[in-house]
C-alpha positions in Angstrom: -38.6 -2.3 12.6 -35.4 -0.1 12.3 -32.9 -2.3 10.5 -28.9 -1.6 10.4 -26.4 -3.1 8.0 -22.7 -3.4 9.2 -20.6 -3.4 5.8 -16.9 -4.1 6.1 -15.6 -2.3 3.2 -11.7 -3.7 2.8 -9.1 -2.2 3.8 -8.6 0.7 2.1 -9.4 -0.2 -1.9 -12.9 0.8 -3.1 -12.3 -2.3 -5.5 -12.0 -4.8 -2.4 -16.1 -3.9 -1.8 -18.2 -7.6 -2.5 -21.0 -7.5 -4.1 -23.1 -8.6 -1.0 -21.4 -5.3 0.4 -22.7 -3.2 -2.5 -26.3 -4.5 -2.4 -26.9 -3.5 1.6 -25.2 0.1 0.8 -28.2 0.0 -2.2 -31.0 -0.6 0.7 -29.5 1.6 3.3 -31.7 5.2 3.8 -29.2 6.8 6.5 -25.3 6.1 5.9 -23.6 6.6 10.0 -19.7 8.2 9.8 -18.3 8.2 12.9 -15.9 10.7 13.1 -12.6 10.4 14.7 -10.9 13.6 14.1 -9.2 15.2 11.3 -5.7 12.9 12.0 -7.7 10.3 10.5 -10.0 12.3 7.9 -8.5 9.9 5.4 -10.7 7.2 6.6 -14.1 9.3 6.2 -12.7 10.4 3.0 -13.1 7.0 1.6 -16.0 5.9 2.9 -17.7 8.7 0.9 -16.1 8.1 -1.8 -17.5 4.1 -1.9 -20.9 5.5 -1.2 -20.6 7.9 -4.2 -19.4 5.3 -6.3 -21.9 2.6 -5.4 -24.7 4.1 -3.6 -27.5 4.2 -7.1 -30.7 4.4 -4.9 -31.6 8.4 -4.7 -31.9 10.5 -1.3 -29.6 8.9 1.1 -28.6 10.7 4.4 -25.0 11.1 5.7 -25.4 11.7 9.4 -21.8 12.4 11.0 -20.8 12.2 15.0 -18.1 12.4 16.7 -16.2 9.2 18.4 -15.4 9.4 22.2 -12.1 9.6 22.7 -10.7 6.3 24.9 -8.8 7.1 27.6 -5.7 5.7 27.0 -4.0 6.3 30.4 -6.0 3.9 32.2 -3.9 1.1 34.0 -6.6 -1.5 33.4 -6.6 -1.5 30.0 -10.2 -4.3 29.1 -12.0 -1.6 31.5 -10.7 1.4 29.6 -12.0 -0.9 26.3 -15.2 -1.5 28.1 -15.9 2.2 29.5 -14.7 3.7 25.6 -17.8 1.2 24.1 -20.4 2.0 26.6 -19.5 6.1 25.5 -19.9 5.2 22.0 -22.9 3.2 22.5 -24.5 6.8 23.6 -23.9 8.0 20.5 -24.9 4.6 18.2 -28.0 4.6 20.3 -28.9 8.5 20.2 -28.3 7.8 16.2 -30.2 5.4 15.6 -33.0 6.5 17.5 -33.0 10.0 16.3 -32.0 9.8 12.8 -33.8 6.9 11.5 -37.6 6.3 11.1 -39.4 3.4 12.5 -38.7 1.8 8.7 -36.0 3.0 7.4 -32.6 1.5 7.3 -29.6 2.7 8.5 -25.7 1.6 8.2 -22.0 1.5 10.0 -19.0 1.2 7.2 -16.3 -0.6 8.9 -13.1 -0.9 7.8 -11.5 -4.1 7.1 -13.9 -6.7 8.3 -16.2 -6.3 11.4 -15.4 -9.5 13.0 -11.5 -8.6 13.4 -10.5 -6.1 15.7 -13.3 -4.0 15.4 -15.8 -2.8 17.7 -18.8 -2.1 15.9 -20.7 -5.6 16.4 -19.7 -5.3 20.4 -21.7 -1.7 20.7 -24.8 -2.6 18.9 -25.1 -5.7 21.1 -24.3 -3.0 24.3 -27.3 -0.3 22.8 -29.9 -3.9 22.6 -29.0 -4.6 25.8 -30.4 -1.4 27.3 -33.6 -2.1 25.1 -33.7 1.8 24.8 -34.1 1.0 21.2 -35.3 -1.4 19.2 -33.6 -2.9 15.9 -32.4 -5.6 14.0 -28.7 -5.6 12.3 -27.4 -7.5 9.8 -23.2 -7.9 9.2 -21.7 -7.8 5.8 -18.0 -9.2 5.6 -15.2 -7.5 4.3 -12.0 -7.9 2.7 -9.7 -7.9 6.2 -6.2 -6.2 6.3 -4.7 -10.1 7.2 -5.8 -11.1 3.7 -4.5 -7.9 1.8 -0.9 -8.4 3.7 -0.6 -11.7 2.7 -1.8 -10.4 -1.1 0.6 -7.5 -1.2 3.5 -10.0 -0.1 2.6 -12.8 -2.5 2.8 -15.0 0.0 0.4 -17.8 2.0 -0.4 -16.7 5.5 0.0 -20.5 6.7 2.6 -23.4 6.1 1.2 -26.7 5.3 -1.0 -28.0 7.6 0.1 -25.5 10.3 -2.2 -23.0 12.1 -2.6 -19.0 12.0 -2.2 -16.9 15.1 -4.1 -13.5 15.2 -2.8 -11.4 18.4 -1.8 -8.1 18.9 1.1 -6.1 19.6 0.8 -5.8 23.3 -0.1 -9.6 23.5 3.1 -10.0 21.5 5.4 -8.0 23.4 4.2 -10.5 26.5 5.0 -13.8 24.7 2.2 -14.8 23.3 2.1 -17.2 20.1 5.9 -17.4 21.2 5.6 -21.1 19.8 3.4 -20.3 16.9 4.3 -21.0 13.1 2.6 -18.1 11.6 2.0 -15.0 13.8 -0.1 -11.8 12.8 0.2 -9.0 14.6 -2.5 -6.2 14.6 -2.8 -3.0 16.6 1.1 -3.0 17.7 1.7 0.8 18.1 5.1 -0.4 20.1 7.7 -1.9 17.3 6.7 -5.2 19.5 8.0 -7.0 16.6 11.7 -6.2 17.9 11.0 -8.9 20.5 11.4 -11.8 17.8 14.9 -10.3 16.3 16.6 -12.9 17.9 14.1 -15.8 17.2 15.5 -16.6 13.5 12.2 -14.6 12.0 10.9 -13.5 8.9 8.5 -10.4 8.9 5.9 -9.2 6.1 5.0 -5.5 7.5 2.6 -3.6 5.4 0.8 0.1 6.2 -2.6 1.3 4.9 -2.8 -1.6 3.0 -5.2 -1.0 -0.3 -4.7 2.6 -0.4 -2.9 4.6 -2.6 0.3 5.0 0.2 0.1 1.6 0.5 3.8 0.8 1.8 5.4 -2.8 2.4 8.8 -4.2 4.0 10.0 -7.9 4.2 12.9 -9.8 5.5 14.5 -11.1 8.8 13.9 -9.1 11.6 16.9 -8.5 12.9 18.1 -6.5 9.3 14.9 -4.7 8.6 13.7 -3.5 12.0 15.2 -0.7 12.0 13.8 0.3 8.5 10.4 -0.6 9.4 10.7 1.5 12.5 11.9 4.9 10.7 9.9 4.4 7.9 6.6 3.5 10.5 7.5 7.0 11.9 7.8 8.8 8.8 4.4 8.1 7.4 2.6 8.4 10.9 4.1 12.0 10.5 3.7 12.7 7.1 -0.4 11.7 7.3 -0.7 12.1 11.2 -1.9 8.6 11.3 -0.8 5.2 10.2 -2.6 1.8 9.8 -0.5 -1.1 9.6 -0.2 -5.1 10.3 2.7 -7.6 9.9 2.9 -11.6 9.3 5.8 -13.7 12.0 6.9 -16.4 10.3 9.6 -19.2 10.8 12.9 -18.0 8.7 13.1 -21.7 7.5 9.2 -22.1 7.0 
């Protein structure tokens, strides 16, 4: 039976890859890059460079396609999600059914880790379904862009005995984890984090997080805002892209 390997490959750092991660990449006959356009090149760029570094088994394939493009316009926003996945499971189906042998192994290179804001888990699950093609998959964890914030800070992502909230920056911006201790915030292409300026907060931003432009700003909100802001926008246009995360904490915490 086909077999594919999700590998979460940290965030950025070919040095965050696990050993576990290493060994699948060492089994894998057909690496998948899904490409989603030269603004974030960057991204395939690395994920080449891991497999040259720690791929040792001879005659690997790199098989490229290009990601559907979501339409971000839509007013419902979990059927936009849902349409977006059911386009790229086309193309994860036509791949794996075209460009892998009955035998052969094949893999997906996810950033971060796939169990965290990422997709990749959700398609496969959407290409079984249709029973158009038939393989197993195996997930491979990953060094996660939380963890790296909280390394690049120095800090713990929790107080004592207190809980971690994971949301994102729309979720934010609509009060959620309003009561929370500890708050990360992913995917928050808004500024959301304005809304806690006046909640006596502290804020731990970071952007492409493990990789070389690695960039990060701490403090209250309500004196580093701004900065975060103009410096957000400077490196979105300076790469034409930007990856980045933050940590909400209580000021007095």
């Amino acid at each position: 039976m086909k077999k594919i390997y999700v590998i979460g490959l940290g965030s950025g750092n070919p040095d965050h890859m696990t050993i576990q991660a290493i060994k699948a990449l060492n089994k894998v006959d057909v690496i998948f890059l899904v490409d989603k356009g030269a603004a974030a090149g960057e991204l395939i760029d690395v994920r080449e460079e891991i497999c040259r570094r720690f791929i040792e088994k001879p005659g690997y394939r790199v098989v490229r396609a290009q990601n559907p493009t979501r339409d971000a316009r839509s007013e419902d926003y979990k059927r936009g999600v849902d349409d977006w996945h059911r386009a790229r499971a086309d193309v994860f189906a036509s791949l794996i059914r075209d460009e892998l042998k009955s035998s052969e192994c094949g893999a997906f290179l996810v950033w971060g880790d796939p169990a965290l804001y990422d997709s990749t888990i959700r398609i496969l699950r959407h290409v079984q379904d249709r029973k158009a093609v038939t393989f197993d998959y195996e997930v491979i964890p990953g060094i996660s862009s939380v963890q790296a914030l909280a390394a690049a800070h120095k800090i713990p992502l929790n107080d004592i005995g207190e809980a971690v909230h994971i949301t994102t920056g729309r979720k934010l911006a609509r009060g959620d984890a309003v009561n929370a201790e500890s708050v990360v915030v992913m995917l928050d292409g808004e500024n959301s984090f304005r809304s806690a300026a006046a909640k006596d907060l502290e804020i731990y931003w970071g952007a492409y997080l493990g990789m070389p432009d690695e960039t990060i700003i701490s403090g209250p909100v309500e004196e580093v805002a701004d900065r975060i802001e103009a410096v957000r926008q400077t490196l979105r246009e300076k790469k034409g892209w930007i990856m980045d995360i933050y940590l909400l904490k209580q000021a007095d915490a």
